[in-house]
VEXDREN-2710 file (C-alpha; in Angstrom, 1 decimal):
% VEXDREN-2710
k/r/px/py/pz
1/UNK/161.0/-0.7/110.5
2/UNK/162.9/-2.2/107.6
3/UNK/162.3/-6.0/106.0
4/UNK/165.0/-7.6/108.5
5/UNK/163.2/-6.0/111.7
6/UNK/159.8/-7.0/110.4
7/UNK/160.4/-10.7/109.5
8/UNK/161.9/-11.2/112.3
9/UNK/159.1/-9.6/114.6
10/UNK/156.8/-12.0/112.8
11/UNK/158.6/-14.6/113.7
12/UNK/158.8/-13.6/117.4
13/UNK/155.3/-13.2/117.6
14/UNK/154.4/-16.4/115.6
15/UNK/156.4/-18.8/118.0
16/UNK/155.6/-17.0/121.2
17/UNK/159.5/-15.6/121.7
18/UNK/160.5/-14.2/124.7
19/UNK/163.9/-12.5/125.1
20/UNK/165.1/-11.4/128.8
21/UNK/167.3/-8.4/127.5
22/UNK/168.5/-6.3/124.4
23/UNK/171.0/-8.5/124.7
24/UNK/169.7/-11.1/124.0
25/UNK/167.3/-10.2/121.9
26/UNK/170.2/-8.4/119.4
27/UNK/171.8/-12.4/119.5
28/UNK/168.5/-14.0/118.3
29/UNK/168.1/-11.5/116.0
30/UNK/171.2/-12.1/114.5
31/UNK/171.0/-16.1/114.6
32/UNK/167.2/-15.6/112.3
33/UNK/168.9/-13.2/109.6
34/UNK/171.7/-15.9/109.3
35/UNK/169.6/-18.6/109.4
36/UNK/167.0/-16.5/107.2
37/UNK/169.6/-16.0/103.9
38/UNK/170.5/-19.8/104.5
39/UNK/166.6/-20.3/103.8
40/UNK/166.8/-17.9/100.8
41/UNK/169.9/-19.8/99.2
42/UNK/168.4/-23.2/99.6
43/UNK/165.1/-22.0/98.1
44/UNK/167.2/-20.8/95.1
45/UNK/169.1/-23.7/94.2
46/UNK/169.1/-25.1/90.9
47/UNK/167.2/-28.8/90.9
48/UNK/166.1/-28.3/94.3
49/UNK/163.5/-31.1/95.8
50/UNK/163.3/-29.5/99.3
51/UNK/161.4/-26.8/100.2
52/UNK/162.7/-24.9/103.5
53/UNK/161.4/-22.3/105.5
54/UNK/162.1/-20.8/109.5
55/UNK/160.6/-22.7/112.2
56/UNK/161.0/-22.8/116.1
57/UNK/165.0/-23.6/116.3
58/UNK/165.6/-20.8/113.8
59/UNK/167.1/-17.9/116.5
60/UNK/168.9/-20.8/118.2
61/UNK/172.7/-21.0/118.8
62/UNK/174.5/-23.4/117.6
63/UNK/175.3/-24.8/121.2
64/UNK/171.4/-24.7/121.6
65/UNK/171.2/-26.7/118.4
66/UNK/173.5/-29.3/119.1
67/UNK/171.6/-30.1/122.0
68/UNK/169.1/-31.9/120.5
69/UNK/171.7/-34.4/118.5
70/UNK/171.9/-37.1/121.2
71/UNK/174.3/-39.1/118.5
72/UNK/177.3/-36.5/118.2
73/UNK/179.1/-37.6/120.7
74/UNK/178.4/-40.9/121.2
75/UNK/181.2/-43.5/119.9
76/UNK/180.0/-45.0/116.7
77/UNK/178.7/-49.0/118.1
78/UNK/180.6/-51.7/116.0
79/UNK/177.6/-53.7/113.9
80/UNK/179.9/-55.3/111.6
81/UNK/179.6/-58.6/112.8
82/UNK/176.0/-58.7/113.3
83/UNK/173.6/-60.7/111.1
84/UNK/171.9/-58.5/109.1
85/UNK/168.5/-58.7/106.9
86/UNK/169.7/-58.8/103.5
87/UNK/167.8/-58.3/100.2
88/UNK/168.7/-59.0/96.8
89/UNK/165.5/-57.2/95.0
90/UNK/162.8/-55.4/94.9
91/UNK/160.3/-58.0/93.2
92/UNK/157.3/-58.7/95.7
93/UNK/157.7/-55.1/97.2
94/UNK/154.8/-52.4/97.6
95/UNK/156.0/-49.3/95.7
96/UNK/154.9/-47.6/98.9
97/UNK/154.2/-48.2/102.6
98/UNK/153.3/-45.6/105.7
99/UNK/152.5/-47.0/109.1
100/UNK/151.4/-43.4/110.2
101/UNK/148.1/-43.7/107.8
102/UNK/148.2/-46.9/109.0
103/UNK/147.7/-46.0/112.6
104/UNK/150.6/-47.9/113.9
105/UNK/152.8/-44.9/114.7
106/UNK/151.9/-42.7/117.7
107/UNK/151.6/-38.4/117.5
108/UNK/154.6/-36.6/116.8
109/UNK/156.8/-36.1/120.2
110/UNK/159.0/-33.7/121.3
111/UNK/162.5/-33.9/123.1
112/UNK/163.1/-30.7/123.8
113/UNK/166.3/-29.2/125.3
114/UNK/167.4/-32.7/125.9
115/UNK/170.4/-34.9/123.4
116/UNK/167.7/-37.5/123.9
117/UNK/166.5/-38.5/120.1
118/UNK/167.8/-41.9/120.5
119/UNK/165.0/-42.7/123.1
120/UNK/162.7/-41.6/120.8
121/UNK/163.6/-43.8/117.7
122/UNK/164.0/-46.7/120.2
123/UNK/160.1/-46.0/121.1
124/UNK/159.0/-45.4/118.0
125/UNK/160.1/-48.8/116.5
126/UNK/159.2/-50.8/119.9
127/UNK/155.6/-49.0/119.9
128/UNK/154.8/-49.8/116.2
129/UNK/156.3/-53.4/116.1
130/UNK/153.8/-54.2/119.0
131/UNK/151.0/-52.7/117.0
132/UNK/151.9/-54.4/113.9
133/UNK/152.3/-57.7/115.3
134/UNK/150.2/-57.2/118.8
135/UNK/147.6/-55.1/117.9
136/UNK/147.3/-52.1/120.0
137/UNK/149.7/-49.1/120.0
138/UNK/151.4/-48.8/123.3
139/UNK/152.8/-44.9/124.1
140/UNK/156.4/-46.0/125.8
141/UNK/158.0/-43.6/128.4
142/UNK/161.3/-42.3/126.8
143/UNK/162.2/-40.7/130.2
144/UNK/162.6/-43.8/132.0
145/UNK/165.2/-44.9/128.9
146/UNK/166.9/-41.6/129.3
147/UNK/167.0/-41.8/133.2
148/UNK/167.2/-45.6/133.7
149/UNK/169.8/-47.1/130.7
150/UNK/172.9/-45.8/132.0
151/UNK/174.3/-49.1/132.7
152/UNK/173.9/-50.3/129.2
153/UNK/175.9/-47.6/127.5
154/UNK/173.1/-44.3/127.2
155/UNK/174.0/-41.0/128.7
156/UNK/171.1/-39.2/128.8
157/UNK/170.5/-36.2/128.0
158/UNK/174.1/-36.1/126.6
159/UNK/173.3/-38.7/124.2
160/UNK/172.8/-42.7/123.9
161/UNK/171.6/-45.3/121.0
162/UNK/168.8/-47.0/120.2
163/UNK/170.4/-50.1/120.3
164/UNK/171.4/-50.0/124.2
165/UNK/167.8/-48.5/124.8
166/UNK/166.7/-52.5/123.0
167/UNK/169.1/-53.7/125.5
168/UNK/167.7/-52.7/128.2
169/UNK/164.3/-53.1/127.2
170/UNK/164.9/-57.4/127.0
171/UNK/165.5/-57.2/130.9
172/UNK/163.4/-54.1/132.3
173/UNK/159.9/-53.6/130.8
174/UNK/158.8/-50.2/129.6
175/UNK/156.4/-48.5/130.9
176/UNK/153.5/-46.2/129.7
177/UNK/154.2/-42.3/128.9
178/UNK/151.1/-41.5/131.6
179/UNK/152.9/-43.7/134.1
180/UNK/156.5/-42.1/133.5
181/UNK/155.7/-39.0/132.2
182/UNK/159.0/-37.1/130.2
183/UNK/160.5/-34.1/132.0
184/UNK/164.2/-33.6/130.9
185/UNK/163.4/-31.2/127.4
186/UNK/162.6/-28.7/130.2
187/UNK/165.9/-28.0/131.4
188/UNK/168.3/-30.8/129.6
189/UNK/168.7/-33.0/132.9
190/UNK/169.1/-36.5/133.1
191/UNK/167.7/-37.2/136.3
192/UNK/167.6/-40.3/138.4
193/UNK/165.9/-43.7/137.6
194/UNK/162.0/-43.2/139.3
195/UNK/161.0/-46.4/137.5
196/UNK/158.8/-48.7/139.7
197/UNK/159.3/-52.6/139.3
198/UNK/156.0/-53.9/137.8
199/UNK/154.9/-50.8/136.0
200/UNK/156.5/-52.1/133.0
201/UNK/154.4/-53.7/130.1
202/UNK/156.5/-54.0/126.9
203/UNK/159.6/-56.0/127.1
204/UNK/162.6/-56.1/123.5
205/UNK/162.7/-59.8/122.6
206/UNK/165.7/-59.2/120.2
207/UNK/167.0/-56.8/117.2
208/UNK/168.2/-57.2/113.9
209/UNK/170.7/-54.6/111.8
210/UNK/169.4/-54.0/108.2
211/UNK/172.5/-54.1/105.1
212/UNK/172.9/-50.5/104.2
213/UNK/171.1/-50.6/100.7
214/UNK/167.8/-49.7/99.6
215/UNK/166.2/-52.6/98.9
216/UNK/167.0/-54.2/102.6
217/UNK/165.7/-51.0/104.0
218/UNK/162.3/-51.0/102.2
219/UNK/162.3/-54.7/102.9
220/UNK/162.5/-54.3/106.6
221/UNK/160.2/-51.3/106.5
222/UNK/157.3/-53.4/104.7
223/UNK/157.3/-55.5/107.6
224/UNK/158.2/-52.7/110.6
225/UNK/159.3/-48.8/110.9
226/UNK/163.0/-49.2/111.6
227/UNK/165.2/-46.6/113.8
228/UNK/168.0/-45.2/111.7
229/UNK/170.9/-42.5/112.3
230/UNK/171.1/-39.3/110.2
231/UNK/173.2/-36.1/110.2
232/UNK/171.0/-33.4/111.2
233/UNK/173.6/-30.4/112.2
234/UNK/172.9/-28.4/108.7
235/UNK/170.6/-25.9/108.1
236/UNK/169.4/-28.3/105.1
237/UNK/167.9/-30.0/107.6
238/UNK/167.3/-27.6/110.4
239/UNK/165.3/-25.4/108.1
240/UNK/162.8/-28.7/105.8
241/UNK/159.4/-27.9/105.6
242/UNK/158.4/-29.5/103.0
243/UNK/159.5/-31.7/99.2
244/UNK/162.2/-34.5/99.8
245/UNK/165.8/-33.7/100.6
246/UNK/168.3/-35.0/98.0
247/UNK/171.0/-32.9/98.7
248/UNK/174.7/-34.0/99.6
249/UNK/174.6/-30.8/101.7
250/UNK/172.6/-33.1/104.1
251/UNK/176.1/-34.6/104.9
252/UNK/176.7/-38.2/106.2
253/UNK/178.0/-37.5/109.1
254/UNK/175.5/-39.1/112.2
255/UNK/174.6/-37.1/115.3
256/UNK/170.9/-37.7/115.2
257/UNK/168.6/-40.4/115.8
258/UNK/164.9/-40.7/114.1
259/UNK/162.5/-43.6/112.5
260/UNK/161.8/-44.7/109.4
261/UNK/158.3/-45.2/109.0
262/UNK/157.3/-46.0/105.5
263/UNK/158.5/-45.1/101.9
264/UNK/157.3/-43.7/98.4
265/UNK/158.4/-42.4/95.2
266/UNK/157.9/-38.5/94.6
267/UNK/157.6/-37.6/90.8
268/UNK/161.1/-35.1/90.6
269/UNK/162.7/-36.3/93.6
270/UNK/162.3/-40.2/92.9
271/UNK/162.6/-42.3/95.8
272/UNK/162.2/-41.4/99.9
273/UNK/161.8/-42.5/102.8
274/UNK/159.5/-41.0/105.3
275/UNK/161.0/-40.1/108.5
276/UNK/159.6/-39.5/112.2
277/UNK/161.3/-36.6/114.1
278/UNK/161.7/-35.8/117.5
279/UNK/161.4/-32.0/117.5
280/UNK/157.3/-31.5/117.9
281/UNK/154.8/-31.0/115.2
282/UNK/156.3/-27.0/114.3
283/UNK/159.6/-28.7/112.5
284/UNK/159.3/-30.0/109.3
285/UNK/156.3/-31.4/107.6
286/UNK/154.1/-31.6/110.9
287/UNK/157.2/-33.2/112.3
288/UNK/157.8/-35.3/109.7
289/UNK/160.8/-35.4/107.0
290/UNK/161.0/-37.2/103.4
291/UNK/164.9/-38.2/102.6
292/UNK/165.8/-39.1/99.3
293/UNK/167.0/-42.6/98.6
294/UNK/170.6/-43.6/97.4
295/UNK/173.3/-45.5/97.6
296/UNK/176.4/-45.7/100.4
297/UNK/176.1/-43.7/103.5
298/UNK/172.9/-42.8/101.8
299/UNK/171.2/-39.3/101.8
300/UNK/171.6/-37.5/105.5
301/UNK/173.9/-40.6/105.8
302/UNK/170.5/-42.9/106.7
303/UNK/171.9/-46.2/105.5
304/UNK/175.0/-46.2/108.2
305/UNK/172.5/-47.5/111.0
306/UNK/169.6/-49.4/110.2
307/UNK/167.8/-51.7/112.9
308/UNK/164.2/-52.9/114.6
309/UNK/163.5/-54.8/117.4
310/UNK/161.7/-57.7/117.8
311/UNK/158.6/-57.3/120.9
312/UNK/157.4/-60.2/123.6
313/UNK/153.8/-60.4/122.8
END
């Protein structure tokens, strides 16, 4: 057994792989050593702030990949128009913030074999707004947004936007994860709307779009986590464990939805923000990702698409 064949045993073995034929098995095998000299060249890279390693998705195709990025082929919504919380500096601001320590963030979720990310950030900011301002830390049903929003622009598993998911929200309660339990990861179906009238709890009272620019994105995430919009189709991404990426190789591109839920300063990378993925506690950091701060599109392009919604008490 030479390195190649052992690594990628280990990695079979350490994320309970199961392959149906040689077949297949060859193809996986061949997805991990590409994705495993990726790994090797981002490790190596001069000035690096990111640390990267293999995780779950690492013998994935790239079909199997682009599954998860509910925002890839969604039309880009027009915000220009919109008010938006603007900020012209930073004096008053903490020089850090995390809801998660804070206990207004729920336990890292996963969506599975589903392009269903965008219910997720639309959750995520509607559940910790109602525990900021509310008090108690409702766990919302992303299935009944991917199932039930169709008429307000979402697709499912095939992608929607946090915004639309808001929309809906203001007329149709959401209801509890236990009550509405998600089911399309398993096998990337949208299904129909099994949403009972009167099982909701947590209605969107409104939603306000955040400038692009650091400063009004700290601002807003001092008061709330805020959902935001982030290319996530590079293996910069695919393959974070750990540090704060910086990198342009990130792209700016959006096809995936995630929240902001707090911010720092790291003492080689500078400034971040701390993200909340969708893809289980096994991705990332425990599920969790830092992204540099900077200017324009921003780093992973996270300034494009900055919101939060307002919650009836």
């Amino acid at each position: 057994m030479n390195q190649n064949d052992y690594k990628f045993m280990r990695f079979i073995v350490e994320h309970n792989k199961e392959y149906n034929t040689i077949e297949e098995f060859n193809m996986r095998k061949s997805n991990f050593l590409f994705m495993d000299a990726e790994i090797a060249k981002l490790n190596t890279m001069v000035n690096a702030t990111s640390v990267h390693g293999h995780n779950y998705l690492s013998d994935f195709t790239r079909a199997e990949y682009q599954n998860l990025l509910g925002l890839k082929n969604m039309p880009k919504p027009d915000r220009t128009n919109r008010p938006k919380l603007e900020a012209a500096n930073v004096v008053g601001l903490p020089t850090s913030v995390n809801w998660v320590t804070a206990g207004k963030v729920n336990a890292i979720k996963n969506q599975a074999n589903c392009g269903s990310c965008w219910s997720f950030s639309a959750n995520a900011a509607l559940e910790s707004a109602h525990a900021i301002f509310h008090s108690t830390l409702p766990n919302l049903s992303e299935q009944q947004l991917v199932s039930c929003s169709g008429s307000f622009g979402n697709q499912g598993c095939n992608g929607g936007w946090y915004y639309y998911a808001w929309d809906y929200a203001v007329g149709t309660p959401i209801t509890s994860e236990t009550t509405y339990p998600y089911t399309s990861g398993v096998n990337n179906v949208t299904g129909s709307c099994k949403y009972v009238a009167g099982s909701g709890t947590l209605y969107a009272q409104s939603q306000t779009d955040v400038a692009g620019n650091t400063t009004a994105i700290m601002t807003a995430i001092v008061q709330q986590p805020v959902s935001v919009a982030i290319q996530a189709d590079t293996t910069t991404f695919q393959s974070y464990t750990s540090g704060v990426i910086t990198s342009a190789a990130c792209g700016t591109n959006i096809d995936h939805a995630v929240a902001a839920v707090g911010y720092g300063t790291d003492a080689t990378a500078g400034g971040y923000y701390l993200v909340r993925n969708s893809w289980g506690t096994s991705w990332g950091d425990k599920g969790y990702v830092k992204i540099g701060q900077a200017s324009g599109a921003g780093i992973c392009g996270i300034n494009q698409y900055v919101a939060y919604p307002t919650v009836k008490p």
